[in-house]
Each structure stands twice: as C-alpha cells, then as structure tokens.
C-alpha positions in Angstrom: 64.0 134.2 57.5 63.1 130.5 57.6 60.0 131.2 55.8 61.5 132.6 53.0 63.7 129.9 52.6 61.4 127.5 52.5 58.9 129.3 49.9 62.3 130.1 47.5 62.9 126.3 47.9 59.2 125.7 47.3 59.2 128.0 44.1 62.3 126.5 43.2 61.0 123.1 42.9 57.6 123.9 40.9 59.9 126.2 38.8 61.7 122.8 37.9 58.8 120.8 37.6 57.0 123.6 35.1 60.7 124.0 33.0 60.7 119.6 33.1 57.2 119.7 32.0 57.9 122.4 29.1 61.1 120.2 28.1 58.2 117.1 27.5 55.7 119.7 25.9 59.0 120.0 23.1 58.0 123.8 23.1 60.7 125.2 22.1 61.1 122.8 19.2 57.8 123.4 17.9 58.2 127.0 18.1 61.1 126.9 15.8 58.7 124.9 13.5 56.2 127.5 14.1 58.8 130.2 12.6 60.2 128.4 9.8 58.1 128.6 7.0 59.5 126.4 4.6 59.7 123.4 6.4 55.9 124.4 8.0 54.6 124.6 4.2 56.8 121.3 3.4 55.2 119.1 6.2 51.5 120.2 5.2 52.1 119.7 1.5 53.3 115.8 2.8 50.8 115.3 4.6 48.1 117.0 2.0 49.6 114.5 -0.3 49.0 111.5 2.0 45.7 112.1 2.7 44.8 112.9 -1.0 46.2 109.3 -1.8 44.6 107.9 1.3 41.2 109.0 -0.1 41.6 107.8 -3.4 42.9 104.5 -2.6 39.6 104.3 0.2 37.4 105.7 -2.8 38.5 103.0 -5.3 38.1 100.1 -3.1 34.7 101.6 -1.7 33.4 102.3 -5.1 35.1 98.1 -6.1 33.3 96.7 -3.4 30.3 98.4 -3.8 30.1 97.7 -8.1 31.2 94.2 -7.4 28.3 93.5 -4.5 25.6 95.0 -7.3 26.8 93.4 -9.7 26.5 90.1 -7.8 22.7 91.1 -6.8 21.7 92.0 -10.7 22.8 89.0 -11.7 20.5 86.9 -9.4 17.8 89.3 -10.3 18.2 89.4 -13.8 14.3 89.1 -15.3 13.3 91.9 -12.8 15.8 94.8 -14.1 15.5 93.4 -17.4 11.8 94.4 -17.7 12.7 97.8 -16.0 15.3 98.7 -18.5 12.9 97.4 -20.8 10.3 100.0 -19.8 13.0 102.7 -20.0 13.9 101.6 -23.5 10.0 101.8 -24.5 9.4 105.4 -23.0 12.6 107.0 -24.7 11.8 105.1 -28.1 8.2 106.6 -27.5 9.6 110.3 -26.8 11.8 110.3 -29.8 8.8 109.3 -32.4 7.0 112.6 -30.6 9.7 115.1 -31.7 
C-alpha cells in the first residue's frame, strides 16, 4: 500500500513537471496557430515581406559599396583601362567594316 502511494505521488509530480514544461513550450497556443489559417498565411506573408525588403535594402548597399570601391580603383588606374577599352573599341570597329 505504501508503495503505491509513493509511485502515484512520484507520477504525480513528473506529471506536473511535464504539464509546467508544456505550459513554457506555449503548445497549446501554437496549435491554435497551427489551425487557423488566416492568421498562419498573414504572419508568413509579413514576414515574406520583411525579408524581401531586407534583401533589397542589403542588395542596394552591397551593389553601392561595391560600384563606389571600383569606381575609386578606375580612377587611379585610368591609362591602364583606358587602352583596354581602347582595344575593345578597335576590335568591334574592325568587326563592323567585315560585315
């Protein structure tokens, strides 16, 4: 008799401690998030939004930095691209006399 007192007070206390871990899981609240489908859709169209923004602000100010850091190194080089785009020039004028 004692022994089964002390295991139903045993199972009563992990029983607690499982129900007072699932209360700080928030199960239940994400399964109701789980089962409503409009505010499911809703909260990944926000967040798809966010993250579209998010990559086209990082984009633009990649894509500044990186325009403004060439544009820097052209300009110290300037006699070096100059003959390339020269040569580029010279070869297209070329293929356009052959047609």
């Amino acid at each position: 008799m004692r022994k089964t007192r002390k295991m139903v007070c045993s199972l009563n206390k992990r029983l607690s401690e499982l129900a007072l871990t699932l209360e700080k899981l928030k199960l239940a609240e994400y399964l109701k998030y789980l089962n409503n489908v409009r505010r499911m859709m809703w909260v990944n169209f926000i967040g798809g939004l966010a993250r579209g923004l998010g990559i086209a602000v990082g984009f633009t100010l990649l894509g500044a930095i990186v325009l403004y850091i060439l544009q820097k190194s052209f300009l110290n080089n300037l006699p070096v691209i100059g003959d390339i785009i020269a040569d580029i020039v010279e070869i297209a004028n070329d293929r356009l006399k052959l047609r």
